[in-house]
C-alpha positions, 0 to 999 in steps of 0.5 A: 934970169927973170926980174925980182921979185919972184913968186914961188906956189907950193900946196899940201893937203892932208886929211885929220891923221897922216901923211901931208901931200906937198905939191908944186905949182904943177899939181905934182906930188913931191913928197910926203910928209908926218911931224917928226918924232920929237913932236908925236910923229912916226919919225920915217918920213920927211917933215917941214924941218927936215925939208928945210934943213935939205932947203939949206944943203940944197940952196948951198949946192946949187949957190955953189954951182952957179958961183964956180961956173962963174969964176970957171972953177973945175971941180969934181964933186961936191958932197954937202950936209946941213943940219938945223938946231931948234930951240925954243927962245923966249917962247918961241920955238925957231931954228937958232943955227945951221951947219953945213959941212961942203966937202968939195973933191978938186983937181990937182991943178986947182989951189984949195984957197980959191976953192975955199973962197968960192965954198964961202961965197956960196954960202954968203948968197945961199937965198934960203939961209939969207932968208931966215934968222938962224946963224949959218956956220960953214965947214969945209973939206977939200980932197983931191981927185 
């Protein structure tokens, strides 16, 4: 890993109406952006919060991946969720909470509590809701395969 900080670039560029075009450092187009509906816009495409609602879920996967490697915690899959509440509060209107619901599929050999411990663990470093203000909430859901 590289030392601290780190810098990350991304770009968007849109004409009066339309989609916005989201770019990497690399100048490739990731996705396509609107406001979402409940803001005037058409409601079929990606916007910054339903980016940074997948921001949370993918940070958590990814956090999790990193932390079960470490402690060699074999595991089959991991479906994850996040969801993001808006709300305006004195004035400002912000995201107030995230919930992220990790379903983990385990093996048989594996205990659930230590499979639990490393899901909390993820979610205790996830850079991205570390970042932000909103309160994170963590449900999990651990099945067998």
């Amino acid at each position: 890993m590289q030392s601290f900080p780190h810098i990350y670039h991304a770009a968007a560029t849109s004409t009066q109406a339309g989609v916005v075009s989201l770019r990497s450092d690399e100048g490739i187009d990731l996705i396509r952006s609107n406001a979402p509906k409940e803001f005037g816009g058409p409601g079929d495409q990606w916007s910054p919060e339903t980016l940074l609602v997948a921001a949370v879920a993918d940070c958590f996967v990814l956090s999790f991946r990193a932390i079960a490697r470490a402690s060699k915690l074999e595991w089959a899959t991991l479906d994850c969720s996040a969801s993001g509440t808006l709300d305006k509060l004195d004035g400002v209107t912000r995201f107030t909470a995230f919930t992220v619901t990790a379903n983990l599929s385990i093996t048989s050999d594996i205990s659930e509590e230590r499979a639990v411990k490393i899901l909390e663990k993820a979610e205790k470093y996830c850079l991205i809701t570390n970042s932000m203000l909103a309160e994170t909430h963590l449900q999990t859901i651990i099945t067998r395969s």
